[in-house]
SEMI-673465 format. One record per residue: residue number from 1; residue in three letters; x, y, z of N, C-alpha, C in turn. Coordinates in steps of 0.1 Angstrom, whole numbers, plus 5000, padded with zeros to 4 digits. Layout:
   domar   kolza     nu     nv     nw    cau    cav    caw     cu     cv     cw
     NUM     ALA      X      Y      Z      X      Y      Z      X      Y      Z
...
This chain:
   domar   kolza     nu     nv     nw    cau    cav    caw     cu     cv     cw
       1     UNK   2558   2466   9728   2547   2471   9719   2553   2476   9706
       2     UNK   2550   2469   9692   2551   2471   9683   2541   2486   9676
       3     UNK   2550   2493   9676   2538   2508   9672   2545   2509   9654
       4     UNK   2535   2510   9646   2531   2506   9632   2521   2520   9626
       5     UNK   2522   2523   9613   2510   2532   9607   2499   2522   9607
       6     UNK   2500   2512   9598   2487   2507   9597   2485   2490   9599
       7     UNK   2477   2483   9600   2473   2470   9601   2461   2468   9589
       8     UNK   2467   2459   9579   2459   2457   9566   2456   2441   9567
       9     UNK   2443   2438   9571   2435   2426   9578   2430   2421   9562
      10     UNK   2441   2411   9554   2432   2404   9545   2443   2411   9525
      11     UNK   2445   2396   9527   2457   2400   9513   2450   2398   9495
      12     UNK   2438   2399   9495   2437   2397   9481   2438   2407   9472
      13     UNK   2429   2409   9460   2437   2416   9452   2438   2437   9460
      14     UNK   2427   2435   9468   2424   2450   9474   2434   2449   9482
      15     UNK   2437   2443   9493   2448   2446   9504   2458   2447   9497
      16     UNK   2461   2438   9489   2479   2442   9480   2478   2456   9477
      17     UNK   2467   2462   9468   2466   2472   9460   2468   2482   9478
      18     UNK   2464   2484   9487   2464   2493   9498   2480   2491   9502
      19     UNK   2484   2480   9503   2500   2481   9508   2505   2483   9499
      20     UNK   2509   2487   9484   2514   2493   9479   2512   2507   9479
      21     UNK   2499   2514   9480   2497   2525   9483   2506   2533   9498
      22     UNK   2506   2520   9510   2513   2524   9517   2526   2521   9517
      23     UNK   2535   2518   9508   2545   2512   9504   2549   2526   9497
      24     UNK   2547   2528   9490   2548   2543   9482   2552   2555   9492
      25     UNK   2538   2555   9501   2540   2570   9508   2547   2562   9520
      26     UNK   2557   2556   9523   2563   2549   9536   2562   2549   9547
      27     UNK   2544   2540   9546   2543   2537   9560   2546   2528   9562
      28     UNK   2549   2527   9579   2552   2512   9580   2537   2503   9586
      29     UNK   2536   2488   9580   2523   2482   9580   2529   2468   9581
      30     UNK   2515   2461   9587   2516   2446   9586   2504   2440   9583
      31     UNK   2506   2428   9573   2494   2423   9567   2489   2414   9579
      32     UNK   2477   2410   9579   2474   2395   9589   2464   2389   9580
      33     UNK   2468   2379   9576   2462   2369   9568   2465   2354   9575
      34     UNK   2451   2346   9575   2450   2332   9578   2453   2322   9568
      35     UNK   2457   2330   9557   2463   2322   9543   2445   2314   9536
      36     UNK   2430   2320   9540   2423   2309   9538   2418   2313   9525
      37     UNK   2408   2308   9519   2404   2309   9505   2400   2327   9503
      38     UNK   2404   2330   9492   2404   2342   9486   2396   2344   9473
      39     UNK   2384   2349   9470   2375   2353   9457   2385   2355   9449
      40     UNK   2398   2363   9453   2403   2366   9442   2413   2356   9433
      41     UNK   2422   2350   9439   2427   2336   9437   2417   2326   9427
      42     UNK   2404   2329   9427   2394   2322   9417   2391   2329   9407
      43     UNK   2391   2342   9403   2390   2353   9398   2393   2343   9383
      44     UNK   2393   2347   9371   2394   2344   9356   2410   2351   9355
      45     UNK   2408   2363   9357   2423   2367   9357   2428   2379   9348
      46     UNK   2409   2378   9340   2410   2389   9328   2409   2404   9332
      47     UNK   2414   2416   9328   2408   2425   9330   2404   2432   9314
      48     UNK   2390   2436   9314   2384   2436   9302   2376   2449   9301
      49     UNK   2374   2460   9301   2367   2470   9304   2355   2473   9305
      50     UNK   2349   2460   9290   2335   2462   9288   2325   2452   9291
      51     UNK   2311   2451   9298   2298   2443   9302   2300   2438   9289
      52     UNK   2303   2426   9284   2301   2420   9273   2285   2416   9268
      53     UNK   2277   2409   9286   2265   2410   9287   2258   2419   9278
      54     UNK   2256   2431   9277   2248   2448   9277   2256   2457   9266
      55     UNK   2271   2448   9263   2276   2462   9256   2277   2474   9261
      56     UNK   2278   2474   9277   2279   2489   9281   2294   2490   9289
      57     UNK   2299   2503   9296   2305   2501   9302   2309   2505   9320
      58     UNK   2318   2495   9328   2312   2498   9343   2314   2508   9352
      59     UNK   2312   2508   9356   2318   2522   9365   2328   2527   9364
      60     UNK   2331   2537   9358   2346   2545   9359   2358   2540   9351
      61     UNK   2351   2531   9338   2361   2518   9336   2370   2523   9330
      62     UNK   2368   2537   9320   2381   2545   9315   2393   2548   9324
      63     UNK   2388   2556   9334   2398   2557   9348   2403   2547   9353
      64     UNK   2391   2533   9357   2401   2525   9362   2413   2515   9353
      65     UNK   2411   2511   9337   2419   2510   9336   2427   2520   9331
      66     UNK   2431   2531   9328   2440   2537   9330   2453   2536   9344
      67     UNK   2446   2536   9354   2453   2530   9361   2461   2520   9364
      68     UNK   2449   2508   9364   2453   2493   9365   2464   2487   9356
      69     UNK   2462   2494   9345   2477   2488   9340   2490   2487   9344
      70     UNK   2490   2500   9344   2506   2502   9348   2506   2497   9362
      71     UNK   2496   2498   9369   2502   2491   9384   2504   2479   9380
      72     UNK   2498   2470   9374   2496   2456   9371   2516   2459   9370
      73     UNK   2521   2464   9355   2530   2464   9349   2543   2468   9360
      74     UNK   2542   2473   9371   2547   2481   9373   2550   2472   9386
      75     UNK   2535   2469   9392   2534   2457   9402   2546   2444   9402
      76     UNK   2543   2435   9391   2553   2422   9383   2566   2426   9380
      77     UNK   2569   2440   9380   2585   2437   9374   2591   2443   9385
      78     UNK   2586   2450   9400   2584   2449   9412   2591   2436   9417
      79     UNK   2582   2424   9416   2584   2409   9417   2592   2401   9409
      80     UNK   2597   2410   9398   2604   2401   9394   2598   2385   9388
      81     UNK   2585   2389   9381   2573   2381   9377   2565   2383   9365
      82     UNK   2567   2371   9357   2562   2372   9342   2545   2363   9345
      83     UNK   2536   2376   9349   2526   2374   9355   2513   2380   9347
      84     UNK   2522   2393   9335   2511   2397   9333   2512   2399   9315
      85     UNK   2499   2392   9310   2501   2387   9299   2489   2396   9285
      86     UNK   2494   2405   9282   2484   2405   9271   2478   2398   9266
      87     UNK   2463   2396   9266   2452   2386   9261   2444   2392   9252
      88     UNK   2440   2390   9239   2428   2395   9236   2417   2393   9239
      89     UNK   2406   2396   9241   2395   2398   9245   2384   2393   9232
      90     UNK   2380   2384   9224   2369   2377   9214   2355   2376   9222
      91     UNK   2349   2383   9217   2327   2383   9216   2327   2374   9208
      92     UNK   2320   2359   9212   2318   2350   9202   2303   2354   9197
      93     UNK   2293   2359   9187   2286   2363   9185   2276   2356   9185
      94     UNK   2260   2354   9187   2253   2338   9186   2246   2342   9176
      95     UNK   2243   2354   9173   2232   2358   9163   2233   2370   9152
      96     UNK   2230   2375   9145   2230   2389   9132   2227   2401   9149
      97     UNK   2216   2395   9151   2213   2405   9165   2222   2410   9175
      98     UNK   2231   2401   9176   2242   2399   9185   2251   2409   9180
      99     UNK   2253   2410   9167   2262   2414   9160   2258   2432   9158
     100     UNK   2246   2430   9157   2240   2444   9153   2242   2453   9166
     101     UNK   2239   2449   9179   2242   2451   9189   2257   2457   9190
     102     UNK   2262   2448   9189   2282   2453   9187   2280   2467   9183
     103     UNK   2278   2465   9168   2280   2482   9163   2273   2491   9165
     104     UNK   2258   2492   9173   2254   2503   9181   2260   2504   9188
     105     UNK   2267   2495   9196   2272   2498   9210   2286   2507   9209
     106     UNK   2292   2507   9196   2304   2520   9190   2300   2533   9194
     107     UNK   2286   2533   9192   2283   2549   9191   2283   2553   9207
     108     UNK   2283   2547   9217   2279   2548   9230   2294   2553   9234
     109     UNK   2291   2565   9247   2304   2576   9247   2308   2562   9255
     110     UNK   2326   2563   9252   2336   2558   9257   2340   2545   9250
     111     UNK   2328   2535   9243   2332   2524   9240   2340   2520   9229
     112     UNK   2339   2531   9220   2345   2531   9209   2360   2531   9208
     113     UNK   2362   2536   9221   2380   2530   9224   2382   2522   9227
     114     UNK   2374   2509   9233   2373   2496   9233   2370   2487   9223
     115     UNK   2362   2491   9213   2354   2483   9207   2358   2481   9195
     116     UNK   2363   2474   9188   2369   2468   9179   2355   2472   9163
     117     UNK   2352   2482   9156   2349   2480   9147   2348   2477   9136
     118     UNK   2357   2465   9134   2359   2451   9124   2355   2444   9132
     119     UNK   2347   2431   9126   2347   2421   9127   2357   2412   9122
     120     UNK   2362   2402   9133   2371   2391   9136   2361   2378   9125
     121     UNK   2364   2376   9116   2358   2361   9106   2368   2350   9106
     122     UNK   2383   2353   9111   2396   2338   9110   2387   2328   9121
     123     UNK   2385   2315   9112   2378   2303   9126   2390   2303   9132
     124     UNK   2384   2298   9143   2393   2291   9154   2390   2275   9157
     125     UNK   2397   2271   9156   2402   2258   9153   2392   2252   9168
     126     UNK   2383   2243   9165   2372   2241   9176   2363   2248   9183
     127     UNK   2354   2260   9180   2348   2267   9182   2337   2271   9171
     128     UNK   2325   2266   9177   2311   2272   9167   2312   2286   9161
     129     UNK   2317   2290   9149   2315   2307   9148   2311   2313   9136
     130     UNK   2296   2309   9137   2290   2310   9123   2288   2325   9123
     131     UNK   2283   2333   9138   2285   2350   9134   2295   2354   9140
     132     UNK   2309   2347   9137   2318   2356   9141   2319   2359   9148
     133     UNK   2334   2373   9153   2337   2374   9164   2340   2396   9166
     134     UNK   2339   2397   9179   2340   2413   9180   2353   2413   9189
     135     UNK   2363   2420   9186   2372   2419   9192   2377   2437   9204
     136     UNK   2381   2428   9217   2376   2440   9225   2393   2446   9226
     137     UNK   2393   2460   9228   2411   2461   9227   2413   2467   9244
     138     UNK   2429   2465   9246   2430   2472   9257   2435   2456   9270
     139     UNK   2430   2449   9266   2425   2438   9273   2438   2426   9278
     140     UNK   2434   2420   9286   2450   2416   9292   2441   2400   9307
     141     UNK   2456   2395   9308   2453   2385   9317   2463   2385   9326
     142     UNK   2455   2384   9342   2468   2383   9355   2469   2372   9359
     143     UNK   2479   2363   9361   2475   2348   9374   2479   2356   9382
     144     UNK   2463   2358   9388   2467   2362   9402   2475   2356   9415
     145     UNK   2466   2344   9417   2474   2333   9421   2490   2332   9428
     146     UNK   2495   2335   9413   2509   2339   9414   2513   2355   9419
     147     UNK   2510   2365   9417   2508   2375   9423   2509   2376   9437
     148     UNK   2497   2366   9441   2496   2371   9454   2505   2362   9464
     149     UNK   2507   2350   9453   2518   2345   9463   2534   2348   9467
     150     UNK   2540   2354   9455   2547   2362   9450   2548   2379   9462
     151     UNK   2534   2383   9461   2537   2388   9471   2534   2388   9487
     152     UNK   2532   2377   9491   2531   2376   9504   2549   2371   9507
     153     UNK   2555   2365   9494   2566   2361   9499   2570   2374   9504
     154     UNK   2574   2382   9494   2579   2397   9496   2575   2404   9513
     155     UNK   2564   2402   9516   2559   2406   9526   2566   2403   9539
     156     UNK   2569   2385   9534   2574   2379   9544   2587   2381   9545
     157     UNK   2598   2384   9535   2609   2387   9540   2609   2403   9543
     158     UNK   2603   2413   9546   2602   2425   9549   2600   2425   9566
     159     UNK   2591   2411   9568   2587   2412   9580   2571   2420   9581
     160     UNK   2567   2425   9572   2555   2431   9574   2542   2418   9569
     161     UNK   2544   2404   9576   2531   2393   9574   2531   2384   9585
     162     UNK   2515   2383   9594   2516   2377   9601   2506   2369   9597
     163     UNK   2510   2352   9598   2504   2342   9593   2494   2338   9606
     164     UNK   2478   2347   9606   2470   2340   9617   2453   2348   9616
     165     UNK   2448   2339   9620   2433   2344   9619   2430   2356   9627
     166     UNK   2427   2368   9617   2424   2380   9626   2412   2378   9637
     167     UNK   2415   2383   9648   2409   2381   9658   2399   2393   9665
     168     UNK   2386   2397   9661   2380   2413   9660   2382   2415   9673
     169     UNK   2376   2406   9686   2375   2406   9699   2390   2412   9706
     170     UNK   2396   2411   9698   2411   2417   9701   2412   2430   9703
     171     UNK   2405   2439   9692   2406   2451   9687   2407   2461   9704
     172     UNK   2414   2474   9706   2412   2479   9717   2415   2494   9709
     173     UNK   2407   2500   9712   2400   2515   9706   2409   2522   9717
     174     UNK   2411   2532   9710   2421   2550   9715   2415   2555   9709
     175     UNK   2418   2566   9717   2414   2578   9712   2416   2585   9693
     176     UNK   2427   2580   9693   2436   2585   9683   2446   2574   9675
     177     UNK   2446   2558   9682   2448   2547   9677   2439   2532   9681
     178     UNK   2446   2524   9674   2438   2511   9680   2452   2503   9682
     179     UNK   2447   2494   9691   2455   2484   9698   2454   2469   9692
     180     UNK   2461   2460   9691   2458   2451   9681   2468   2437   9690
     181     UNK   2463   2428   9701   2472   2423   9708   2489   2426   9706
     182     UNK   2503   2431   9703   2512   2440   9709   2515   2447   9695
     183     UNK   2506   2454   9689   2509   2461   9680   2498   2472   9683
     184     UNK   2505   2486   9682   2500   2499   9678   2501   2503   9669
     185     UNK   2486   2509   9663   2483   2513   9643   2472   2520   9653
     186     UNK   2478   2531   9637   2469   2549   9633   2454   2539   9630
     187     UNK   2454   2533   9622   2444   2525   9613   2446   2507   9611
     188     UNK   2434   2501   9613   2435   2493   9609   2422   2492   9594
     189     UNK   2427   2485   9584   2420   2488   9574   2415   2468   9570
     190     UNK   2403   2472   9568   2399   2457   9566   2395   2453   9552
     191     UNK   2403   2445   9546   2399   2442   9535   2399   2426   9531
     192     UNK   2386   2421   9540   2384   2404   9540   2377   2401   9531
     193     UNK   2370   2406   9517   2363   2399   9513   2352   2395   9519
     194     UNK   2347   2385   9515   2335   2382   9520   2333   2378   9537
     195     UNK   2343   2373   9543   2351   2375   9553   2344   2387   9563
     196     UNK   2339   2395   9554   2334   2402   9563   2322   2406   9569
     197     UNK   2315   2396   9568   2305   2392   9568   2308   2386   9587
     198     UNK   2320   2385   9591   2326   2377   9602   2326   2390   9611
     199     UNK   2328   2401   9604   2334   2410   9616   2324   2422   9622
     200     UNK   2328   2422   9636   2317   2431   9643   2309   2443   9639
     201     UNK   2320   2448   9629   2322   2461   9632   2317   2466   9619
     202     UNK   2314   2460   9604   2311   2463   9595   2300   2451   9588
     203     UNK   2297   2443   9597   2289   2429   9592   2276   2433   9585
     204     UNK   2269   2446   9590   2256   2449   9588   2256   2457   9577
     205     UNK   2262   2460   9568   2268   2463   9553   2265   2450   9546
     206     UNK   2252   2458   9535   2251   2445   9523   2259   2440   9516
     207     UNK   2271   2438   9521   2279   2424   9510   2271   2414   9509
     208     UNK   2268   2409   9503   2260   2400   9497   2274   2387   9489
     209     UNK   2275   2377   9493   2280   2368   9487   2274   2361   9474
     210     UNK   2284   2362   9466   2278   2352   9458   2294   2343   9448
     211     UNK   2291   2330   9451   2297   2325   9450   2297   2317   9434
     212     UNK   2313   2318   9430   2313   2315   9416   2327   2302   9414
     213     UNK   2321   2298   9401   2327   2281   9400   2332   2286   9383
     214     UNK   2345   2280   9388   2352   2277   9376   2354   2260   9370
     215     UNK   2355   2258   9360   2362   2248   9354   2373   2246   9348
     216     UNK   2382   2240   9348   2393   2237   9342   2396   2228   9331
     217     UNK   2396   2227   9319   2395   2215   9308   2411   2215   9297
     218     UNK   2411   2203   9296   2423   2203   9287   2411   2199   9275
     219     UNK   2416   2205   9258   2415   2205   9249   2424   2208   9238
     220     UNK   2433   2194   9233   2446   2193   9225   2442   2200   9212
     221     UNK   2426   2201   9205   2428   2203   9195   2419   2224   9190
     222     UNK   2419   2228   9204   2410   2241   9205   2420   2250   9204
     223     UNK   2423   2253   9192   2436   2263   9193   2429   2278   9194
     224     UNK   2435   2283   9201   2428   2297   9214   2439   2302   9216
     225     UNK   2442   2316   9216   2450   2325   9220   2445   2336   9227
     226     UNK   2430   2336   9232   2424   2349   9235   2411   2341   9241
     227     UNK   2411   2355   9251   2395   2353   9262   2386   2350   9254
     228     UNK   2379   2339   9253   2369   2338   9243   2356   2340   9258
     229     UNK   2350   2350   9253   2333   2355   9260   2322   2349   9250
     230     UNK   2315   2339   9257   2302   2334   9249   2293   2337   9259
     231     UNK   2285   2328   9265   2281   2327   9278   2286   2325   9286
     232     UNK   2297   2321   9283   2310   2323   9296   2322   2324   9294
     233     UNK   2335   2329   9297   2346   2330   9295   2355   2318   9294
     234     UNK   2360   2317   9284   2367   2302   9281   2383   2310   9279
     235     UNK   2395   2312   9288   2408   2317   9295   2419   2309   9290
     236     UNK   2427   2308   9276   2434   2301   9276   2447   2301   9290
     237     UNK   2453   2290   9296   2460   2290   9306   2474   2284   9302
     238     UNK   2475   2279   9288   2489   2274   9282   2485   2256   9282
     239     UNK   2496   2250   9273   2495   2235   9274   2483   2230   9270
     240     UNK   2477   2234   9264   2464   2235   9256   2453   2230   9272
     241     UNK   2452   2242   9282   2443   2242   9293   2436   2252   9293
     242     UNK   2423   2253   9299   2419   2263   9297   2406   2263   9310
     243     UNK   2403   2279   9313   2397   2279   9326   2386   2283   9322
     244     UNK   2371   2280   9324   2360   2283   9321   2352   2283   9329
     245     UNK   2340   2301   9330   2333   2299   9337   2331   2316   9339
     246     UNK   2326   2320   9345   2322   2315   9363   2307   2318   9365
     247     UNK   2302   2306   9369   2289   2310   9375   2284   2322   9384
     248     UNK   2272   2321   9393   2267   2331   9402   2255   2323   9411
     249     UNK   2261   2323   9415   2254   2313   9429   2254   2326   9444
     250     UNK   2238   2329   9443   2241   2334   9454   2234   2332   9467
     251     UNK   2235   2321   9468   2225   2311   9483   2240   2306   9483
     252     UNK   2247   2297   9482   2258   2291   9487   2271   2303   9492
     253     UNK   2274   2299   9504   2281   2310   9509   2295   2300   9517
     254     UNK   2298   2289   9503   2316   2283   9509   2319   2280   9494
     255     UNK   2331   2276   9499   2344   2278   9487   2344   2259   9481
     256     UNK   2337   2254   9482   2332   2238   9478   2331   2237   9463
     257     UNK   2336   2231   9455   2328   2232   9439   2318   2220   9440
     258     UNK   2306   2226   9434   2295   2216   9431   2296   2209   9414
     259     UNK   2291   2203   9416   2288   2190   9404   2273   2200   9396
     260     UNK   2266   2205   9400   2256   2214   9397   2265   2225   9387
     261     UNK   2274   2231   9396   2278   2239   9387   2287   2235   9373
     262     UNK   2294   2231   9380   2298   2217   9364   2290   2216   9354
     263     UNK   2283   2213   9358   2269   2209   9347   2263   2220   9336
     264     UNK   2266   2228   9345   2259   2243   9342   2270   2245   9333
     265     UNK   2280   2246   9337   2293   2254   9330   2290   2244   9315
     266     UNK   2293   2231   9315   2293   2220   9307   2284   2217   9292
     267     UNK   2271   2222   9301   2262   2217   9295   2260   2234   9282
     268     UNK   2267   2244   9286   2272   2254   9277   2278   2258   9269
     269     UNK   2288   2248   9274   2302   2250   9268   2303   2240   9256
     270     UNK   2291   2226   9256   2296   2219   9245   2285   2225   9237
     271     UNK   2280   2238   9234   2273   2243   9222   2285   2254   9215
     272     UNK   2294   2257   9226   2302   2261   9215   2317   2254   9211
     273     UNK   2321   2244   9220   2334   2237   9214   2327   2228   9201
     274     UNK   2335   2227   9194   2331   2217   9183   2339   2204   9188
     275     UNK   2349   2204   9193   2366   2197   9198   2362   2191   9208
     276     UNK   2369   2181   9215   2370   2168   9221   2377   2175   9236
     277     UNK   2370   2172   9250   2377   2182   9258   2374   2170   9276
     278     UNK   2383   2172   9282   2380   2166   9291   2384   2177   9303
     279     UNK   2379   2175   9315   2375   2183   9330   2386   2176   9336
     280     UNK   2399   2187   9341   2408   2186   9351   2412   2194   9359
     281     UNK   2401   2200   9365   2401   2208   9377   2390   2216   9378
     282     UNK   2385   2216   9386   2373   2226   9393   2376   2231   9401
     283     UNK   2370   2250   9407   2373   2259   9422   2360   2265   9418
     284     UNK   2362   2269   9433   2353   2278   9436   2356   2288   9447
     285     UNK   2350   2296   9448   2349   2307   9458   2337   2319   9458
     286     UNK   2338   2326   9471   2324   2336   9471   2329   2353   9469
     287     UNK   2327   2360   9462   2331   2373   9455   2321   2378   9465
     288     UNK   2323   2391   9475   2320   2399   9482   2314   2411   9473
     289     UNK   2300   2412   9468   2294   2418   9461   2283   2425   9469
     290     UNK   2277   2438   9462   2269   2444   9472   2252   2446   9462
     291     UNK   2246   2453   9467   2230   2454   9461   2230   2463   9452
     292     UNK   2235   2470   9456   2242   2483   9444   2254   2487   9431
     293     UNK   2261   2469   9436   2268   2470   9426   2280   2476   9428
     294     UNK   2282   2486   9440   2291   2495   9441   2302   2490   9454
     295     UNK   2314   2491   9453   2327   2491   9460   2322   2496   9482
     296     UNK   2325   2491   9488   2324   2494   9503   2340   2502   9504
     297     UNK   2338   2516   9508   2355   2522   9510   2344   2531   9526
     298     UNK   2359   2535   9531   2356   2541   9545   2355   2541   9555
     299     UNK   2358   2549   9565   2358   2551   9580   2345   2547   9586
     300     UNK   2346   2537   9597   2332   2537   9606   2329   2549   9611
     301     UNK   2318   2555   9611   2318   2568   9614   2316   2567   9631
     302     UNK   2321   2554   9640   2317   2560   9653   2332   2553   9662
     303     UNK   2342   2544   9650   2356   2544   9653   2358   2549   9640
     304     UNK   2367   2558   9641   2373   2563   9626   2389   2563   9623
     305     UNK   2392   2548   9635   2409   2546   9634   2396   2530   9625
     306     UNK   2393   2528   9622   2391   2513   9617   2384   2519   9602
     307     UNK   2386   2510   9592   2382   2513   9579   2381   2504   9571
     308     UNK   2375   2504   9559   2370   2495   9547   2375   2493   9537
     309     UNK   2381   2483   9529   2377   2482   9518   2376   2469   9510
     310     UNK   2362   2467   9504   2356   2454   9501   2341   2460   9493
     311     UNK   2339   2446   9488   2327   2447   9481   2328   2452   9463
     312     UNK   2339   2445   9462   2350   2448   9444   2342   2435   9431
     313     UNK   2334   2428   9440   2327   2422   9433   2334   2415   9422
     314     UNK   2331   2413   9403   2339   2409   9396   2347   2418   9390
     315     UNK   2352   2430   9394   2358   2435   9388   2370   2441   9395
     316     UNK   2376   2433   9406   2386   2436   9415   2397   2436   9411
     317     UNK   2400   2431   9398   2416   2430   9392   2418   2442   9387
     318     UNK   2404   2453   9382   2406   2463   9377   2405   2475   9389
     319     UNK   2392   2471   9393   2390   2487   9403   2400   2484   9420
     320     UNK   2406   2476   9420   2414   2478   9433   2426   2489   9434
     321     UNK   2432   2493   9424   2444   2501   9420   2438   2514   9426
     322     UNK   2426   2518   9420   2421   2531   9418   2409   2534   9438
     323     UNK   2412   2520   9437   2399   2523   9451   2409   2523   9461
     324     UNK   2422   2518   9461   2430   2522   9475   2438   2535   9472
     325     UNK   2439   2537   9458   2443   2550   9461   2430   2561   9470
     326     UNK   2417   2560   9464   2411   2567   9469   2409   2562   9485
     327     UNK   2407   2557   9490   2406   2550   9507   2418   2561   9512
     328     UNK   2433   2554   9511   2444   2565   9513   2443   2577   9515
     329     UNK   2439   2582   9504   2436   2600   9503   2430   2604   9515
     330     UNK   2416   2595   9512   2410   2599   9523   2415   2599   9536
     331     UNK   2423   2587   9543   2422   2582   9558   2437   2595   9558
     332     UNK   2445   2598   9553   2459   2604   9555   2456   2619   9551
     333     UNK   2448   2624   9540   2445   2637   9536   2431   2643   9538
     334     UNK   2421   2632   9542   2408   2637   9543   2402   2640   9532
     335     UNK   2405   2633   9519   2403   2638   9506   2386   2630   9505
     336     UNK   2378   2640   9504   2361   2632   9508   2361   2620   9500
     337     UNK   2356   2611   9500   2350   2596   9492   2338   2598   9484
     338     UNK   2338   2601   9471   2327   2596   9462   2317   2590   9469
     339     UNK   2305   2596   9466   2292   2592   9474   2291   2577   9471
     340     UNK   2291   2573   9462   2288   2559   9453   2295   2547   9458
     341     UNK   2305   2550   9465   2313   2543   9472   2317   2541   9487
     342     UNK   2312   2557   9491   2309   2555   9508   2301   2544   9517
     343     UNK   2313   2536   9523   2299   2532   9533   2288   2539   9539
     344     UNK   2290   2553   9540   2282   2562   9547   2272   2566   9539
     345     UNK   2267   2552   9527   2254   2556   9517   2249   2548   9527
     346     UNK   2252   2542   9537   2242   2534   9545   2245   2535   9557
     347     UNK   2242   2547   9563   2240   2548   9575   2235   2539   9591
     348     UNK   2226   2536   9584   2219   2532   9594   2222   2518   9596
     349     UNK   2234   2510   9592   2239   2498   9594   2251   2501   9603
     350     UNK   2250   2512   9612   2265   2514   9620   2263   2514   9634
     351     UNK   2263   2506   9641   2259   2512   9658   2271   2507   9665
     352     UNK   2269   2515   9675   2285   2523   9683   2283   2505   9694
     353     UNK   2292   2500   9695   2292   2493   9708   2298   2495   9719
């Protein structure tokens, strides 16, 4: 019997961010991952502070990136990985409206440290930009991708990764631990993504899938150095390629790219390229999102060796840093969980088996 602090069920951007938390305070832990599709591996890659949408900003976005940086920074040179790339952030503007919007949106507390109060007028070489551009600061790009593969290697020469489909029916409850076919953990912490929608024990928790499609396009003559946000994000990727997208599909619940979504992306995207561009790669995947918009962190309240964290929706590159610190606190110091975040805003989705 392998006896362990914790068992962290599910490696995207939240599980990495929790094993480094337990990495720090030196527990010993093992990941179990089936290696299968991950929301976050489809992710854009940006982290950007502000709803470009609304001009507003999202939950806690000061604090979380405050954080997220330096883990990002701190994360990659960890790995020994040129992973994390200052990007700028460009509002391609469609209208004076558009525009007028920007600069009310200055006065709104917090944004004004984001928000670029010049307008950006240099064209960009293939791109419609009759009103111009608002430029967001702060703002940056991860392949995650590489990250996570990067650190599963790490994982794997530590010994702390086991390549196989977590198995719930396995789980055997103590008093004071759980049992995990020949491993003993304080905690097992689950962070599958939409995945969890699979598991017994937290399924009846609104995650809500909704699944989103990227495109991939080479364009030799779209010279881009920065996230361009119109109706959708157009991600320079290097080699004149570029990642665009992501839709919101929330009836399809697999990792398939549709010809639908293509279309969608497509039929968008040529109102704002001016330039000649051809489709060499499409993904997809389903981001574990909830009705409230808010993060799933916490203890089942009727096993409280088993715990959560999921439901990061599109903003998992940023708020994962700051949500495993908080989960941690909690399960090791009992440090309470922000209402807003508790699973235990939903009680009545928990029954003891």
């Amino acid at each position: 019997m392998v006896e362990i602090d914790y068992i962290v069920v599910g490696l995207g951007l939240a599980g990495m961010a929790f094993c480094e938390q337990l990495t720090a305070n030196h527990k010993e832990f093992l990941v179990i991952e089936s290696g299968g599709a991950s929301a976050s591996r489809v992710s854009g890659g940006v982290y950007n502070p502000v709803i470009l949408k609304r001009y507003t900003l999202p939950w806690e976005a000061e604090k979380l990136m405050d954080i997220a940086v330096p883990y990002y920074e701190q994360l990659t040179k960890k790995l020994q990985l040129n992973a994390m790339f200052p990007t700028p952030v460009l509002r391609l503007f469609s209208s004076a409206e558009d525009q007028n919007n920007w600069f009310e949106a200055l006065d709104k507390p917090g944004l004004s440290r984001f928000l670029s109060p010049k307008l950006e007028r240099e064209p960009i070489n293939g791109i419609d930009s009759i009103f111009h551009y608002g430029r967001v600061r702060e703002t940056g790009r991860i392949d995650v991708p590489a990250v996570l593969d990067a650190y599963k290697a790490h994982l794997i020469q530590k010994k702390q990764w086991l390549d196989e489909v977590f198995e719930h029916e396995q789980i055997v409850i103590e008093n004071d631990h759980v049992m995990y076919k020949n491993y003993r953990a304080r905690y097992i912490v689950f962070a599958e993504g939409y995945g969890v929608k699979k598991n017994p024990f937290f399924a009846k928790l609104p995650v809500v899938g909704n699944k989103g499609e990227y495109i991939f396009i080479k364009a030799e003559k779209l010279i881009l150095d920065a996230a361009l946000k119109s109706q959708f994000f157009i991600i320079p990727q290097g080699n004149q390629r570029f990642k665009v997208g992501a839709t919101f599909n929330g009836k399809d619940k697999d990792n398939n790219p549709t010809q639908s979504a293509r279309e969608e992306i497509l039929l968008k995207l040529r109102k704002v390229l001016t330039c000649e561009f051809e489709v060499v790669d499409q993904e997809a995947g389903v981001r574990p999102t909830t009705g409230d918009r808010r993060p799933l962190l916490g203890k089942h309240p009727h096993y409280p060796n088993l715990a959560l964290l999921n439901g990061l929706g599109t903003r998992g590159i940023m708020m994962s840093p700051y949500l495993a610190g908080l989960l941690y606190e909690n399960l090791e110091n009992g440090i309470k969980l922000p209402q807003t975040v508790d699973v235990m805003r939903f009680p009545k989705k928990f029954e003891k088996r």
